[in-house]
N, C-alpha and C positions, 0 to 999 in steps of 0.2 A: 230624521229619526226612523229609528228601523221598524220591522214589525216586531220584532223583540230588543226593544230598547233596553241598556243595561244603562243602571244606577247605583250608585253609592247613598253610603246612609251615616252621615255626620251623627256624633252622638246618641249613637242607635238604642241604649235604653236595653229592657228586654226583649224591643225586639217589634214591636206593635208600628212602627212606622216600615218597615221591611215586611212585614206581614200585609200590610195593608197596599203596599207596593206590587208585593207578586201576585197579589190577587187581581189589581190592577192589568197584569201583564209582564209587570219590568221584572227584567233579572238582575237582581241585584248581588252585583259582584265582590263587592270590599264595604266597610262598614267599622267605626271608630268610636271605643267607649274605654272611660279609665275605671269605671266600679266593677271588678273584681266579681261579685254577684250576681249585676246586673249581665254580664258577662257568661257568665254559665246559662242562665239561662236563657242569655241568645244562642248560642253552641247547640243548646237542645231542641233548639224549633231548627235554625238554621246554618248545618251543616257545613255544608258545602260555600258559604261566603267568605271572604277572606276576611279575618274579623283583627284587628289593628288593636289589641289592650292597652294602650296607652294616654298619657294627655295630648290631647291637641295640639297644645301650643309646641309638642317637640317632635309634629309629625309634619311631611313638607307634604305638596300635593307632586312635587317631582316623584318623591321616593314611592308615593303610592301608584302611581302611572308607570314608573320601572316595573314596580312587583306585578300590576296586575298587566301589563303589556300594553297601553294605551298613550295613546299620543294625546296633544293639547286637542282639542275638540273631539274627540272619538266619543266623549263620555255623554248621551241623553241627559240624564237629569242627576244634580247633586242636589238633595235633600236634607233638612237637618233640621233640629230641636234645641238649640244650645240652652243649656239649664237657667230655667229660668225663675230661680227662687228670688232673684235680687231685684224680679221687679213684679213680684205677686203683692197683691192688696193688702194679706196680710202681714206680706215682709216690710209692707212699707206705709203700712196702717189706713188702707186706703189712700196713699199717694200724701200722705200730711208729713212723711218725713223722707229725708233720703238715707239711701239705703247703699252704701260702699261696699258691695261684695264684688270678690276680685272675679267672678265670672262673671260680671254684666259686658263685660267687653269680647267673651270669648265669641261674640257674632261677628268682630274685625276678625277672625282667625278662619269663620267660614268663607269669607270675601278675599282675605288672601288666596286659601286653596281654588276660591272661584276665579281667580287672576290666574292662578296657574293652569285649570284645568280646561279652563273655557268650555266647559259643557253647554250643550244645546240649551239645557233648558235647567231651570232651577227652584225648587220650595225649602221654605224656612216657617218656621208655625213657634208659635212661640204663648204665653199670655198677652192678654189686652193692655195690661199695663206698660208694654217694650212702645206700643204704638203714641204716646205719647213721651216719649224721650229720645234725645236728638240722636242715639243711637240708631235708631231706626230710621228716621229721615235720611241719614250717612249714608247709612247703609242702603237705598233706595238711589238714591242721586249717584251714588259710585257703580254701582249696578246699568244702572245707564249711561253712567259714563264708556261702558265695557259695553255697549252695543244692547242693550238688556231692554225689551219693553217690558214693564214692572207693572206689576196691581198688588192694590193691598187693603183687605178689610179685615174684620172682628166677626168672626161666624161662631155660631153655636150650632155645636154638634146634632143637636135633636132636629135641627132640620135637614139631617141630611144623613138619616139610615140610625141613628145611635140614642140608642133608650135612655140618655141622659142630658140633662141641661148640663151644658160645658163652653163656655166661650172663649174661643181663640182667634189671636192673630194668625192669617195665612197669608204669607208674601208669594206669589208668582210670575217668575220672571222666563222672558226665553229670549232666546237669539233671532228664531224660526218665525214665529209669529206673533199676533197677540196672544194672550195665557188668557183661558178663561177658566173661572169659577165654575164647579158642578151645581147642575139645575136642584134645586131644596125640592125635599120631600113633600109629593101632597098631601098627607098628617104623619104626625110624629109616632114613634114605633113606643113600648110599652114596658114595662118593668114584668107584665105578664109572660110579654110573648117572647122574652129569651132565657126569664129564670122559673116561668109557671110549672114546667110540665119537667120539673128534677127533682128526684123520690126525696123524702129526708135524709140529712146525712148519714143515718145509721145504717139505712140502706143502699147508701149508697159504698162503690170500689173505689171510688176516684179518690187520692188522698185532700187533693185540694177541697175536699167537699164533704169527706166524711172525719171529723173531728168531733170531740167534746171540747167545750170552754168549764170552766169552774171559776163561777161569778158569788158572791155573798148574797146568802138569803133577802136581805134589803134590797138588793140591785132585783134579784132575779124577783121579786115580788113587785118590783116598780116596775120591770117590763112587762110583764102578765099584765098589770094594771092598764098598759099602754090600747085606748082605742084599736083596731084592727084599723088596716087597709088607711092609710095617712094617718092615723092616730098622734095625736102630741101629750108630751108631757104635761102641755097646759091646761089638755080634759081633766086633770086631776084636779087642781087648786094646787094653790101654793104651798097647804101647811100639810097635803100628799105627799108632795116632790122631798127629795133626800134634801140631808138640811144644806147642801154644796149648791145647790138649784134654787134654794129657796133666797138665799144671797145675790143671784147671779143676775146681772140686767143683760141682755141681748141673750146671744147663741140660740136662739127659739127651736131650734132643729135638733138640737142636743138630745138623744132617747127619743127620737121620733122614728114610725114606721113610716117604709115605701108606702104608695099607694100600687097597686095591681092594674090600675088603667091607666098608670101617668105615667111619665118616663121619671125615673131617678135623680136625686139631687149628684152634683159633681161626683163623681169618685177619688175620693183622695187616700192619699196614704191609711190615712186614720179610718180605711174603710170598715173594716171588721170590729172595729170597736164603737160602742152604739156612746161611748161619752165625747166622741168625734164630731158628731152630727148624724143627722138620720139617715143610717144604717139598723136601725130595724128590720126585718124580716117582716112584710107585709099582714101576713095571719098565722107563722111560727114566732114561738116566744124567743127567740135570738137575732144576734148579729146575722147578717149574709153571711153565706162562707167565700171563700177566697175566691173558689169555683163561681160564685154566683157575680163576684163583683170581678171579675175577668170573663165573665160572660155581656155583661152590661159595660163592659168597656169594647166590647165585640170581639173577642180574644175566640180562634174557635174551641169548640170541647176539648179538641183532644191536645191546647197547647199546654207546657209541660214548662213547669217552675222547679228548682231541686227546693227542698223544706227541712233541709238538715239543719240551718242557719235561724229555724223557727217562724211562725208563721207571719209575724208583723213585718220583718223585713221583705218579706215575698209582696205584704199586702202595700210597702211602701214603690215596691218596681211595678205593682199594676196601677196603683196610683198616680203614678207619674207618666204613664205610657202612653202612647197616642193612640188614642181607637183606630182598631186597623179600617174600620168602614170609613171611619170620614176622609181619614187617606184615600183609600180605594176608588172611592167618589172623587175625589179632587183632581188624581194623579190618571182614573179614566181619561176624564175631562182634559186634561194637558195632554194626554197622551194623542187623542184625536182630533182635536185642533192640529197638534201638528204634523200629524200623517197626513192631512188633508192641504198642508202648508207647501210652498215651493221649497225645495231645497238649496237654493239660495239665499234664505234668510231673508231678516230684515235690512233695507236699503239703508246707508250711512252717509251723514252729512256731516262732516266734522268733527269735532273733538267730542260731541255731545252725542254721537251714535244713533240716535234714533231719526229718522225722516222728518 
């Protein structure tokens, strides 16, 4: 691995996984997504990648090693995300049903281009829920089969740089050496200290950040109501709550605020919208703005989403996106391991690849 390692970025998103790569070091040269949006606004952080708009399943890893001039192993690290709604908790109700979406499989399609491209080294991140399905075991064992020493756990982001509770699988594999995990944060970062010190949006130029919402007197009278600084709907009582809440058993988060010394609940699509879960605004009476919850995803300031398409769909590509810091962290981590590695790899004993 070089001192400027180049990477590819499977299923690149808007862009937070190739964000969190170069900040890393890597130059990330080509890069693979079929949403159209999500798309634009990788184009607008990053230029100069060679960005592939198409599906996966009808792109080879030859034809991308033609384009970008790379032979089988030239490539450091192939990274990826393959979409993983078909095995999130809620897609599958907490694991109590299964769930047939024709992408649960698009991670044999990462393992194919990793057959062809035989990159040094490799991460795949995914939800916690892939790590229980025989998918992932597969795909672990064939990985090794291909010379790969593999780790794989379930990390949450707040220990390691990212103002929000998030857990994920991270698979990393290399050729070169062991793959180690980045060392966890010694305390977790703050909902303060990335969205405290940004004016209101009126005052703000940023458009991700300066917007009006138009909510109904009842809503915008139920949040005003909301505790400050972690507040819940439940300081209210029950016969407070709008009559839709007053029906509802669970979602406890539902119209709750951040708290100001805690890190953030998940960011998900449904960030700006406070009937999502708690996306309150700490001690303002609204939702976060776009700006605020791509900052808490580690996005830097000045990354750029287009908004012509309207705001929810912007806030579902940060939603989705990998905090470029817990990348950052990981892919350091893999990156210095194996610079410090022989360039001879790992020793092979058989069909099984590993010593």
């Amino acid at each position: 691995m070089r001192n400027n390692p180049i990477a590819i970025d499977l299923f690149c998103g808007a862009g937070g996984l190739t964000e969190g790569l170069r900040q890393a070091g890597f130059h990330v040269v080509g890069a693979v997504e079929h949403d159209a949006l999500a798309c634009r606004a990788y184009r607008l952080n990053h230029k100069r990648v060679k960005l592939w708009e198409v599906d996966i399943r009808r792109l080879s890893g030859a034809a991308m090693m033609r384009s970008l001039k790379l032979r089988p192993g030239d490539l450091d690290l192939l990274a990826a995300c393959p979409p993983c709604q078909g095995f999130s908790a809620m897609r599958t109700r907490n694991g109590r049903r299964t769930n047939r979406d024709s992408r649960n499989d698009l991670i044999f399609d990462v393992l194919r281009i990793i057959r062809s491209m035989k990159p040094k080294s490799v991460m795949l991140e995914n939800v916690p829920g892939l790590a229980g399905n025989r998918r992932h075991s597969v795909f672990c064992k064939e990985l090794e089969l291909e010379g790969y020493c593999v780790k794989s756990d379930i990390l949450n982001t707040v220990d390691f740089g990212v103002p929000q509770r998030r857990r994920r699988l991270v698979v990393l594999a290399s050729r070169i050496t062991e793959p180690e995990f980045a060392p966890k944060a010694t305390a977790p970062c703050t909902v303060r200290h990335f969205i405290g010190n940004l004016p209101p949006p009126k005052r703000s130029r940023d458009p991700l950040h300066n917007y009006s919402v138009q909510r109904s007197k009842k809503v915008t009278d139920l949040i005003r109501r909301i505790p400050r600084n972690g507040g819940s709907r439940m300081a209210l009582g029950k016969h407070e709550q709008l009559p839709c809440h007053q029906r509802l058993a669970g979602f406890w988060d539902v119209y709750g605020r951040m708290a100001w010394d805690k890190p953030a609940p998940t960011i998900t699509g449904g960030c700006i919208n406070p009937s999502k879960g708690r996306f309150l605004h700490p001690s303002a009476d609204r939702a976060i703005t776009l700006r605020e919850a791509a900052l808490l995803q580690t996005f830097p300031k000045t990354y750029r989403f287009p908004l012509d398409k309207g705001r929810y769909q912007i806030a579902l590509l940060i939603g989705n996106a990998l905090p470029p810091e817990f990348i950052r962290r990981h892919a350091t981590a893999l990156r210095q391991v194996a610079l410090l590695a022989p360039e001879t790899g790992l020793p092979h004993s058989g069909p099984g690849g590993l010593p």
